[in-house]
N, C-alpha and C positions, 0 to 999 in steps of 0.2 A: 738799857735794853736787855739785857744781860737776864731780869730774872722773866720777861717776857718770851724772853726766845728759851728758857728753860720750861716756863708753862706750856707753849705751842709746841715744843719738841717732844712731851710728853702727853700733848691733849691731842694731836692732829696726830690718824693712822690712816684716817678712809680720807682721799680724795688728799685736793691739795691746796694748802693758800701760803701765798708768799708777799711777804711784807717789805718794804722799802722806809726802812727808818729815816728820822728831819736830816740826817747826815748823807745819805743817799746811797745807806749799805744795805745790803739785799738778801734776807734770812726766805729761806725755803722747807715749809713742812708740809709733809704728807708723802705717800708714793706715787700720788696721781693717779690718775686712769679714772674708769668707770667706778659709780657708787649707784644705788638703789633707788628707784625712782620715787618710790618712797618719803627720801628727805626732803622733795619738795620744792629745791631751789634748783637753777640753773647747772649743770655742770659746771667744772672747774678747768683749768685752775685759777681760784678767785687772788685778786688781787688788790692791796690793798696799797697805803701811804699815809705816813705818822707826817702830820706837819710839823710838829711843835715838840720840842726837847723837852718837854713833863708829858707827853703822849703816853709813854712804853710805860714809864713806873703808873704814872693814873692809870692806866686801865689795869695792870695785873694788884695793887690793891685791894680790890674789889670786882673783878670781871664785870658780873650785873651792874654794876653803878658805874665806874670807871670808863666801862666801854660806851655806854648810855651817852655821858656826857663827850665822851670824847668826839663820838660822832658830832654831838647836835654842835659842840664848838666849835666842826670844821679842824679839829685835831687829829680826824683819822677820816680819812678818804676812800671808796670803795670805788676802783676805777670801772668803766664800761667795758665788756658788758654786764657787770657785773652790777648789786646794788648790796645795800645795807641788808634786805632778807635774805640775798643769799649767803650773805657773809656769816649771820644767825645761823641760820638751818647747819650749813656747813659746820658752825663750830659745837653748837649745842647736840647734833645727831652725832658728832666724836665724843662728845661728853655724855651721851647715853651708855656709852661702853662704861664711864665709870661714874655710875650713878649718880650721874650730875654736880657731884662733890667738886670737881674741879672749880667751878663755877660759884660755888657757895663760899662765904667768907672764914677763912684758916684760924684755926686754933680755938680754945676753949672762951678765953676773952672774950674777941672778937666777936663768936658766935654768940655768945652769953648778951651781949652791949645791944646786939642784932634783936636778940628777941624781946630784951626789954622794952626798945626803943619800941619794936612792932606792937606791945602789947599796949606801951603808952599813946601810940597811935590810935588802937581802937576802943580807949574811950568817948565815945558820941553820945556826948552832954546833946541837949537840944541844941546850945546856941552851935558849938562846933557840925553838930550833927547837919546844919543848914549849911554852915560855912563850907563844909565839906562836900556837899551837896552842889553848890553855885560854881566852887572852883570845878569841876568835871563837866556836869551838865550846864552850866551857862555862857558857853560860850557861844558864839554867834551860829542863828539858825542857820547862814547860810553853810557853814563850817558842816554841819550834821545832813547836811542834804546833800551835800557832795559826796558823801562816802556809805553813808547808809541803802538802805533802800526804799522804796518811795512811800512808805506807811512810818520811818521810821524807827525800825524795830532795833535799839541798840541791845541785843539778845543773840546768846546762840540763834542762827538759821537749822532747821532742819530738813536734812536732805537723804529724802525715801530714795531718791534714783540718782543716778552719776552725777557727782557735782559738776563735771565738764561740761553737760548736757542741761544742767538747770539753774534757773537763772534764780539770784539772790532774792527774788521778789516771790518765785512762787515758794521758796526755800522755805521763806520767813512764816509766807500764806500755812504753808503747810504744820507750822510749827504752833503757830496759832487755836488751829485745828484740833492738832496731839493734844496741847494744850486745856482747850474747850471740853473737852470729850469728857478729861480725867475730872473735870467738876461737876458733871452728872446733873447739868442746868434743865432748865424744866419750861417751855414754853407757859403764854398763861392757859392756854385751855388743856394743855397737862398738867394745870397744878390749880386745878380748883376757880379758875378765873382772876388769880391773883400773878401780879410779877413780881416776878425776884427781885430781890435786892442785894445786890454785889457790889463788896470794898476789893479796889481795884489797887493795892500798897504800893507808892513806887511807880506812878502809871508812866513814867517815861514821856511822850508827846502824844498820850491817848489814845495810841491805836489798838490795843487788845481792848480798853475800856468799850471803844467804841463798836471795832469787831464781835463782843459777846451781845452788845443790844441790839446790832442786825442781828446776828442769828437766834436771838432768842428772848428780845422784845422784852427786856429785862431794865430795871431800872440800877444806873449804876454809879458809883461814888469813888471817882480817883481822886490818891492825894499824891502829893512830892514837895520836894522842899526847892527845885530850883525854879525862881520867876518865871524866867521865859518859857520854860517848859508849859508850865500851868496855862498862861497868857497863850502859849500856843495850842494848849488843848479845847482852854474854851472859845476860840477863834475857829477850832473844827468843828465843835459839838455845834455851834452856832447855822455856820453854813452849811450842815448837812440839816438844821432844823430839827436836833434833835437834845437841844441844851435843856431841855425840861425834863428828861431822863436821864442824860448820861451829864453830872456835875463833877466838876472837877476842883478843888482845895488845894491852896497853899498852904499846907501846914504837915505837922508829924504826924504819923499815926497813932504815936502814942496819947493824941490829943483828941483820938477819932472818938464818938459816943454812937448811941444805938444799939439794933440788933440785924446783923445780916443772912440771907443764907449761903453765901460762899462768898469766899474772900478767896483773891490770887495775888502774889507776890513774886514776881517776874524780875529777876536781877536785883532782889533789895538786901536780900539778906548777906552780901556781899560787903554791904555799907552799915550793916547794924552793927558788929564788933560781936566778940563774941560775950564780953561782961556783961552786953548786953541781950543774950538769947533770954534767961530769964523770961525779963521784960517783955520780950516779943511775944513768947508764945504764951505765956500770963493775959497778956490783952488782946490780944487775939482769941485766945479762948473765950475770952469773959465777949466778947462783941458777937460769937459764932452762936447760932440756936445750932437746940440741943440734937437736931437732924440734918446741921451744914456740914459741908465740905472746905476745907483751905488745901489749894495747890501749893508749891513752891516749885520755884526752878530757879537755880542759882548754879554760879559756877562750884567746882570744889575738886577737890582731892580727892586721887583714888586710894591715897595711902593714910599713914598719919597725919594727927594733927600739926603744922607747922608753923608757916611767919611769911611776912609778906615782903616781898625784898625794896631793900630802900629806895631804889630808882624808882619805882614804881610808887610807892607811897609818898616821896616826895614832891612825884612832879605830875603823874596822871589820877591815881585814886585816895589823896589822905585820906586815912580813918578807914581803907579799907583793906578785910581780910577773909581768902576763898575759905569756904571750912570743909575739914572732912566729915565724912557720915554720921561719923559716932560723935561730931560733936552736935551737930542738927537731931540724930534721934535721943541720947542721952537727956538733952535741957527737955524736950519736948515731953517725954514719958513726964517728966515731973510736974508738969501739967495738963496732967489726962489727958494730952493728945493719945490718939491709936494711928500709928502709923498702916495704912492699907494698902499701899501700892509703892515702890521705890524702882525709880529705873536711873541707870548710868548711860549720859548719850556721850558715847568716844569720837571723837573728830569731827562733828560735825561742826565745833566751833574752829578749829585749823582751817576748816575751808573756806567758813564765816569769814573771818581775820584775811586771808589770803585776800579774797575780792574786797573787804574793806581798803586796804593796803592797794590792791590795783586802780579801788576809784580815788584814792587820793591821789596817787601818781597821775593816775588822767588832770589833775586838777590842781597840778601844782603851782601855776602861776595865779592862779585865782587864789588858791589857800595862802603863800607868802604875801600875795599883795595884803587879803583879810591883815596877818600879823609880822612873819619875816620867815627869813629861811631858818632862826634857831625853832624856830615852833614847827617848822613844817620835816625839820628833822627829828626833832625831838618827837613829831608823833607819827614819822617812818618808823622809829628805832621802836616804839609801845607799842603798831599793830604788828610788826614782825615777831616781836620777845612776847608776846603773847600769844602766837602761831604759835611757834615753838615750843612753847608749854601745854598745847594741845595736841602737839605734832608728836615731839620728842621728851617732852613731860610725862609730868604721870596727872596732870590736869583733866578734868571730863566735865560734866554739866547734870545735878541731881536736877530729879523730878521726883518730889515728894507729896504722896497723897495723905493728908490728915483724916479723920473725922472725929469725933467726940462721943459717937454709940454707931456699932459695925454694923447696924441694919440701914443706915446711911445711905451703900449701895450695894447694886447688884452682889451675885454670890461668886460671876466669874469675870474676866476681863474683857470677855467678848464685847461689850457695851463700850470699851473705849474703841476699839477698829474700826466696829460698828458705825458710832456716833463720826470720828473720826473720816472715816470715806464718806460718809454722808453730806459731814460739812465740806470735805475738799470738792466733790461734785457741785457743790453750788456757790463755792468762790468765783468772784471773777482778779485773780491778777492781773494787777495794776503794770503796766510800762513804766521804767526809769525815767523818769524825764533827761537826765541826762545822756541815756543812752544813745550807740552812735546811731541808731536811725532814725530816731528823734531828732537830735543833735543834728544830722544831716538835712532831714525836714526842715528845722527850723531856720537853717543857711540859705 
C-alpha cells in the first residue's frame, strides 16, 4: 500500500478521496471541501475499498491499466453515493495539475515497451483489421441499444445548446446535419438529374448512410467489417424500402472499387492504424472523382502524436489509435488530398460519454444478465476513462474536409450554417425507446 498511498499523497490536492485498504486501514487524501463544477462528477468525499491484498501494488503499476482491472475484478470498490466516474473525474482532473504524467507508465523502459507494444497493435492486416472489428462492434445489438441513442450513432453527439437541456437524440440528429452540410451533397434536380453516389467507410448500423439518402435522394454504399452491424443495416434499409439505394457490404474498404462523389468516414479512422494512413488516403483518392469531397471525423489529439493506453487496446478497441492533426494532414498531402476545412469539437464527446455511462447504469440488470457483472464493469470503467479524456484530457473530435481540386466548393463557409439549419429544420428526432416516458407508457 505503501507506494499507492505515496502516489495519492502526491496526485490528490482538489477535493478528497479516502481509501480503506483489504486490512481495514484507512489512508485519507485531498483537503476536501468544494471543487469546480467543471469536473463533472459528484462531490466528495469519494470513497473507496481495496478488497484483495494485490489491489494497492496492481493498480499503482500502471494506474490506466491497474485501476481498469482492479475495478472490473471487484478488487476496488467505489462505495455509494459515490461510483466508478466519480472516482475518475476526481482522480484524472487532480492529474491535470500535472499533466497527466502521473497516470502514464514511469521511466524510459516502460514507456518505450508502451509504445512499441501500441505501434504493434495498430498494424490492421485485413484479417486482424476484421477481427478487431467483431471484438468491439459485434457484440449483442441488444447491448448498443441500451446505451446509444435511438439511430445508433456510436460517434461524438453534437451539442449546439445546453447539454442539460438536450436530449442525446437530437444531439446526434444535429451532428448528423454539421456533418451533411460539410459534403456539399447535391440533390438530383441540383445536379443535372443524376444522384450521387456516396461511400459511406465504417457505416457503423447505417444511420448517416441512411440519414444522407432522405435528405438528398442520393444513392449510397456503406461498408464495415462487423456482421451484425451490416445484417443490421440491411434489415433498415430493407424496411424503410429503400435497400435498392442505400447498400450496405461486408467488407474492407480497401476492397471497395468504382467512382464516387463523396465519401464520409465517421469514426473509422480511429481503427486504420496509422502504418496504415498511406493506404487510406491512397484509395480513397483513387475511388473520389476529380470534383468529390471526403468528410472525416474521428476522435484525436489536440496535442502530439502519442499511443493508445493498454487498458484500452487490450479489452475495448485492439488495433486502435486516436491521431493527432499533423498526422491525419501530413499522410494526406502526400496524396493530393487539399485539406479545406478543419474544425476541433472540444466536449462534446464528455457529454456524449457521460449519458452513454447514465444509459447503461439505467440498464444494469439487463446488460450483466446479456454477460456478467466483469463486462458490465469493465464497460463503466471505458465510458467514464474516456469522459475524462474529453473532460480532463487533451482529447477533442477533428472534422476534416478533403477535396482533390479547391473549386469543389463554395469560396466561404457560409454554405455549411446554411445547409446545416436547413437540414436541422426538417429533422424529425426520434424518442429513446427506452426512455422513461416511454418506458412508463409501455408499463
Amino acid at each position: 500500500m505503501w507506494l499507492l498511498d505515496k502516489f495519492l499523497t502526491k496526485a490528490i490536492k482538489l477535493g478528497q478521496l479516502i481509501v480503506t485498504d483489504h486490512d481495514g486501514k484507512e489512508y485519507s487524501y485531498g483537503p476536501g471541501g468544494e471543487y469546480p463544477p467543471e469536473v463533472g462528477g459528484r462531490p466528495g468525499p469519494i470513497r473507496i475499498r481495496l478488497t484483495h491484498k494485490k489491489a494497492a501494488n496492481h493498480i499503482v503499476r500502471y494506474p490506466q491499466m491497474g485501476a481498469g482491472e482492479a475495478f472490473m475484478w471487484g478488487w476496488l470498490v467505489v462505495e455509494e453515493p459515490h461510483d466508478i466516474r466519480d472516482m475518475i473525474l476526481l482522480v484524472t482532473m487532480n492529474a491535470k495539475r500535472m499533466g497527466g504524467a502521473s497516470l502514464k507508465p514511469k521511466g524510459p523502459l516502460r514507456k518505450g515497451a508502451q509504445k512499441l507494444l501500441a505501434k504493434l497493435d495498430g498494424v490492421n492486416l485485413r484479417g486482424s483489421a476484421r477481427k478487431n472489428a467483431e471484438h468491439t462492434y459485434n457484440l449483442t445489438r441488444e447491448l448498443y441499444e441500451r446505451f446509444l441513442d435511438e439511430d445508433r450513432q456510436y460517434t461524438m453527439a453534437y451539442y449546439r445548446e445546453d447539454p442539460a437541456s438536450t436530449s442525446l437524440e437530437k444531439a446526434q440528429m444535429d451532428k448528423k446535419a454539421h456533418l451533411a452540410a460539410k459534403m456539399y451533397l447535391k440533390r438530383p434536380e441540383e445536379n443535372g438529374g443524376k444522384r450521387m453516389k456516396v461511400l459511406d467507410i465504417g457505416c457503423g448500423w447505417g444511420g448517416f448512410a441512411l440519414y444522407l439518402h432522405q435528405m438528398y435522394d442520393c444513392e449510397v454504399l456503406g461498408v464495415a467489417l462487423a456482421p451484425d452491424q451490416i445484417a443490421f443495416c440491411k434489415e433498415r434499409a430493407k424496411a424503410l424500402g429503400v435497400d435498392d439505394k442505400v447498400k450496405f457490404a461486408l467488407m474492407d474498404y480497401r476492397d471497395v472499387e468504382g467512382e464516387f462523389d463523396r465519401i464520409s468516414s465517421v469514426g473509422l479512422l480511429e481503427h486504420v492504424g496509422t502504418i496504415h494512413y498511406p493506404q487510406f488516403f491512397e484509395h480513397t483518392n483513387r475511388l473520389l472523382k476529380k470534383d468529390g469531397v471526403m468528410i472525416s471525423h474521428c476522435c484525436g489529439r489536440s496535442g502530439a502524436p502519442g499511443f493508445t493506453d493498454a487498458w484500452t487496446r487490450k479489452y475495448i478497441f485492439p488495433g486502435g489509435y486516436i491521431p493527432a492533426l499533423s498526422e491525419l494532414v501530413t499522410q494526406s498531402e502526400r496524396y493530393r488530398w487539399q485539406v479545406m476545412d478543419v474544425e476541433a469539437m472540444r466536449f462534446h464527446y464528455s457529454w456524449t460519454l457521460e449519458e452513454w455511462y447514465n444509459r447503461t447504469v439505467m440498464h444494469r440488470e439487463e446488460i450483466t444478465a446479456m454477460y456478467d457483472e466483469t463486462f458490465y464493469r469493465m464497460w463503466l470503467f471505458y465510458l467514464a476513462g474516456a469522459e475524462q479524456s474529453f473532460r480532463n484530457g487533451t482529447m477533442v473530435n477533428w472534422q476534416l474536409q478533403y477535396v482533390k481540386d479547391r473549386t469543389a466548393i463554395p469560396m466561404t463557409r457560409e454554405y455549411i450554417h446554411e445547409e446545416s439549419a436547413r437540414l436541422r429544420a426538417m429533422a424529425e428526432v426520434p424518442e429513446w425507446r427506452f426512455g422513461e416516458g416511454l418506458r412508463e407508457a409501455a408499463e
